[in-house]
C-alpha positions in Angstrom: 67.5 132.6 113.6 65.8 132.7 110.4 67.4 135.9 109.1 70.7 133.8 109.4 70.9 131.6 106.7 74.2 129.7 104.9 73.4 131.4 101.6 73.5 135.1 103.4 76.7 134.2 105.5 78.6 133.6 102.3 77.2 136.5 100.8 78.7 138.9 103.7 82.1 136.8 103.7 82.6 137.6 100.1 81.3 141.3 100.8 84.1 141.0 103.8 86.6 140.0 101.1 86.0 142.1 98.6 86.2 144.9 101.4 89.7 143.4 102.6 90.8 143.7 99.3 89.8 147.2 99.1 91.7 147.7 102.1 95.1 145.8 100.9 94.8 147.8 97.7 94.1 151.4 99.0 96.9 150.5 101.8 99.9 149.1 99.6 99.2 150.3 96.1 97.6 153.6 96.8 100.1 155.1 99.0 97.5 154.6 102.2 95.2 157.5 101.1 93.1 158.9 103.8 90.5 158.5 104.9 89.6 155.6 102.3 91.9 153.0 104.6 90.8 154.4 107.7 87.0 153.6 106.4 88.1 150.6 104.9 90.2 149.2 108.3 86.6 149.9 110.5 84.6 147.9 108.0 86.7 145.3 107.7 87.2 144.8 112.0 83.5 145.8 112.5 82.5 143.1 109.5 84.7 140.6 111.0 83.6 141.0 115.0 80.1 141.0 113.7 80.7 137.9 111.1 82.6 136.2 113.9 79.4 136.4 116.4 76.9 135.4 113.6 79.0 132.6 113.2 79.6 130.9 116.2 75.5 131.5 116.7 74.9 129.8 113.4 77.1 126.8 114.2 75.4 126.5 117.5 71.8 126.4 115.3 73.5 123.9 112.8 73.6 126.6 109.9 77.0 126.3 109.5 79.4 123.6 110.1 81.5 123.9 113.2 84.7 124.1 111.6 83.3 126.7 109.2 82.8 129.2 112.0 86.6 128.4 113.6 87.6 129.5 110.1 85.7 132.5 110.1 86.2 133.5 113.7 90.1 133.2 113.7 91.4 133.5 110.4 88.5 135.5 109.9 90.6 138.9 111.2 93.7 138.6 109.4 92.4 137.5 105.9 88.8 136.7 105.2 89.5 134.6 102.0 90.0 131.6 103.9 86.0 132.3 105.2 84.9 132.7 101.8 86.9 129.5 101.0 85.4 128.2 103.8 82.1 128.7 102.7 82.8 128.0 98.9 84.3 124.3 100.1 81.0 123.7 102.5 78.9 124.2 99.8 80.4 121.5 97.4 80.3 119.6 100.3 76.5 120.4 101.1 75.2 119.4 97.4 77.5 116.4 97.2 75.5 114.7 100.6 72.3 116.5 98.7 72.9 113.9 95.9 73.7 110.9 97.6 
């Protein structure tokens, strides 16, 4: 478990974001070029399948909060900003208990 850490987790739910993003863009505003969305669609279910695992393990180690890994998990597939929000709002919440 020490490959999964909370600072890489965000790292790939922003890299899942920005991929999403891709993904609305190429499909709505690009006129749904091929292959580009097809690519785009795999990486974004293959990211999320994979984030979705890595999450639930890391909230079973205590990497993550449990709620952070329901986000990611099942809001995870139909837009990974709430993860990345997730993660963004866990954070504040890690270096405000840090200080106290």
């Amino acid at each position: 478990m020490r490959l999964i850490t909370f600072r890489r987790l965000e790292v790939v739910s922003f890299c899942h974001s920005t991929i999403y993003l891709a993904l609305l863009v190429s499909a709505f505003i690009a006129g749904n070029p091929e292959p580009e969305t097809f690519i785009l669609g795999l990486a974004h279910g293959v990211l999320w399948i994979g984030m979705s695992l890595v999450c639930i393990a890391a909230a079973r180690a205590r990497i993550i909060p449990f709620w952070l890994a329901v986000t990611v998990a099942v809001i995870g597939g139909l837009g990974p900003f709430a993860g990345s929000i997730g993660f963004v709002v866990a954070d504040r919440r890690r270096a405000r208990t840090a200080q106290s």
